[in-house]
N, C-alpha and C positions, 0 to 999 in steps of 0.2 A: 076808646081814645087812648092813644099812646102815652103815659103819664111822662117817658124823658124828651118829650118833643120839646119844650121848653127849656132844658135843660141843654140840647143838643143843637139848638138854632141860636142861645147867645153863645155856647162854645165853641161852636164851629166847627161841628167835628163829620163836616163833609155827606156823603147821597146816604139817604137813608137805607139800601140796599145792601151797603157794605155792613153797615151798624148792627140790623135785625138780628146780622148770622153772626155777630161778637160774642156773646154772653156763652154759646154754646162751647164745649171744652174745644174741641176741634179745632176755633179758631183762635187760640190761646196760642203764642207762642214756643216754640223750642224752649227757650228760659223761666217762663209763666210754666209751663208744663212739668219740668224739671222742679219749682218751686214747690209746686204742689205734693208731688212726689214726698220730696227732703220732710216737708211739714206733715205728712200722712207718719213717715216713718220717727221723726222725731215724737210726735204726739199721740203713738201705739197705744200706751196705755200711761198715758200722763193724767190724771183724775186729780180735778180738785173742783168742782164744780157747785158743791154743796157747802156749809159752812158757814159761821155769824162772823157779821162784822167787827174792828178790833177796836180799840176804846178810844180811840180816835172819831168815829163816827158822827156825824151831825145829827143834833137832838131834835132836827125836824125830819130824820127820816126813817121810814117805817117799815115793821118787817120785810114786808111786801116788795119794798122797793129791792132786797138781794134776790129776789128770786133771780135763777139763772139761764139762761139760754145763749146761741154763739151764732155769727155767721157764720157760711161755710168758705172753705179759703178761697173756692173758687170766684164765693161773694164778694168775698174783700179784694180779689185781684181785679174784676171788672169794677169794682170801685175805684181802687187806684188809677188802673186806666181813665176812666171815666173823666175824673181828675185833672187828667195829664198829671201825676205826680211826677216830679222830678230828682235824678240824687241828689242829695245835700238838703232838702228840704226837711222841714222840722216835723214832724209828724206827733198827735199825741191823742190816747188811746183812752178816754175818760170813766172810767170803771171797765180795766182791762181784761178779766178774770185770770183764763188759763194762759193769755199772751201772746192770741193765734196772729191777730193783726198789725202790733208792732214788730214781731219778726219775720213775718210778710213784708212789710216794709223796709225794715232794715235790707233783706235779703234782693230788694228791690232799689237799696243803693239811701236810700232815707237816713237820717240820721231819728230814731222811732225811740218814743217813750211811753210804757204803760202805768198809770197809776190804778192801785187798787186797793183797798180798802179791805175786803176780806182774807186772814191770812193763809187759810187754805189754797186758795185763788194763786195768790200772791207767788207761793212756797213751791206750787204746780207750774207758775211761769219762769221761776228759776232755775227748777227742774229741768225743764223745756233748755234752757238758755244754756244750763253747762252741756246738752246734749249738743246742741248746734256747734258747741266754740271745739267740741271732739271730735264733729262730722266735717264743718265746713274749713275749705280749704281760702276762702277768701278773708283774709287780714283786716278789712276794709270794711268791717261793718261796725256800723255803731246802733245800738241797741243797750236798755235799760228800763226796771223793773222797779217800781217805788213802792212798798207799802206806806197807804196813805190815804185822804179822803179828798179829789180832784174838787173839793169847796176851800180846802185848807195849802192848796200845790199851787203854785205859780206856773201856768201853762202860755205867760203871755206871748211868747216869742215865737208859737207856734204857726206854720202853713197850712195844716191840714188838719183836723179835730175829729174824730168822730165819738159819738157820744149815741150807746146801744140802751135808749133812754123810755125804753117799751114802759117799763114798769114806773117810770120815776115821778114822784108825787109832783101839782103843780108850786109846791113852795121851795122843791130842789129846783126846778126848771126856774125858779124866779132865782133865788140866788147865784145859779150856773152864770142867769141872762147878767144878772150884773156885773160879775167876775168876767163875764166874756168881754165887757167894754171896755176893758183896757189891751184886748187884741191887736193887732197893727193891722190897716189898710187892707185888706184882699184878701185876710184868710178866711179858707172854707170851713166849714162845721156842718158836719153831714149826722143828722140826728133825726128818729123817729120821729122826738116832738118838738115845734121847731122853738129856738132861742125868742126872746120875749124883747122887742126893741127897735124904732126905726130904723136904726142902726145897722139893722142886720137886714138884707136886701135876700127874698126869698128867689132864687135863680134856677129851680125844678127840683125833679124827686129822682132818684137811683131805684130800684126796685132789688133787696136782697134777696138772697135765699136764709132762711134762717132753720134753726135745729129744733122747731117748735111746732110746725107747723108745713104742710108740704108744698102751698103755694108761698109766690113772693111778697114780702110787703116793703108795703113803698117808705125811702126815708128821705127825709126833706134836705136840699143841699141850702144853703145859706152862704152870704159873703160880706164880711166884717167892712163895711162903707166907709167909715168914719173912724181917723185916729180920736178926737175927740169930741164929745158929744153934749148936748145942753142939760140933760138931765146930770151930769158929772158938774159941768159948769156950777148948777145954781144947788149940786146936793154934795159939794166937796168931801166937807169934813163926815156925812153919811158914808159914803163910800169910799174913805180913806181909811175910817176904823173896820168896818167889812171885810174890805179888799187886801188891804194893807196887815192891818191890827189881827188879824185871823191866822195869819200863813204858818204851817206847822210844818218844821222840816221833815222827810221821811222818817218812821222808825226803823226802819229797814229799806234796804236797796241791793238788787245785782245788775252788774252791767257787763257789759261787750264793747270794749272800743275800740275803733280801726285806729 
């Protein structure tokens, strides 16, 4: 069984014939092609992959959850496709590591933000970022790199979420879920495991490639239904000091902006 069949009959994305032969590099565009490229050469020997997280970190999460792994770009461009991402839209990259994905995005016209939590990670996607603002010739990208822990970062404003949540305990995945309900109307959130919420309308699965493993596994897409919700209604003041009471500005930050 086809697992984006679901995925690809509420999106609309035309005869399954065309679709099958997408994923393959071949049918990648001129620009997707070239993208790939830029990010192979940017990203030579960018390392930061290992590393503790910095004192910021939420006290319900556990060694386990830094373990590290990445899509591969080609994964995250047949994402964004997938998508329909659009320029201008908000993108944001929820334990980002080395930053392959929101300068993928940026590079794809996104206005892209990664938050991350380990500083190694973190220091490797800034790396990354003053390579691109040397290489690329386009003005016009916006792109940014927070150290920080996406429990503690205000991501409301966001269109596009992705969250690489292989490892992440279910009491990150509950407080994500509650954080996530102050999202607006229609945004996607494309995660391993999926968000915890009526709220959240399960709308099929993307199958990545990942740096762990040499078949794909599949991540759940999701879409934010409701600006506001009953459990918010009747647990306000719960999730005012949560949501609210919690927010830690970054301790660090590099950006790119067109």
């Amino acid at each position: 069984m086809n697992v984006l069949l679901p995925f690809i009959s509420l999106c609309g994305y035309g005869d399954m014939g065309r679709f099958r032969g997408f994923e393959r590099q071949s049918f990648f565009s001129n620009n997707q092609l070239r993208i790939i490229a830029q990010m192979n050469e940017i990203f030579v020997d960018v390392k930061g992959m290992h590393g503790t997280p910095s004192h910021q970190a939420s006290s319900n999460q556990t060694p386990i959850e830094f373990v590290y792994g990445e899509i591969t770009n080609a994964g995250f461009l047949s994402m964004f496709r997938q998508l329909r991402a659009k320029p201008g839209m908000k993108y944001y990259d929820l334990g980002s590591g080395s930053g392959k994905s929101p300068m993928i995005a940026s590079l794809l016209g996104l206005d892209a933000t990664g938050i991350e939590i380990v500083p190694k990670r973190y220091q490797a996607a800034c790396t990354a970022l003053a390579r691109l603002k040397n290489s690329s010739r386009d003005h016009k990208l916006t792109l940014s790199y927070h150290l920080n822990s996406f429990l503690q970062q205000d991501f409301s404003n966001a269109d596009i979420i992705f969250c690489n949540s292989v490892m992440w305990s279910p009491a990150t995945m509950a407080q994500l879920s509650v954080r996530a309900r102050s999202l607006k109307n229609g945004t996607k959130i494309v995660s391993f495991k999926r968000l915890d919420g009526p709220e959240f309308k399960s709308i099929g699965q993307i199958p990545l490639a990942v740096s762990w493993v040499k078949r794909k596994l599949p991540f759940y897409v999701q879409q934010k239904m409701s600006s506001e919700d009953q459990f918010i209604q009747k647990n306000e003041r719960f999730v005012s000091n949560l949501v609210q009471g919690t927010k830690i500005p970054s301790s660090a930050s590099c950006q790119l902006q067109g």
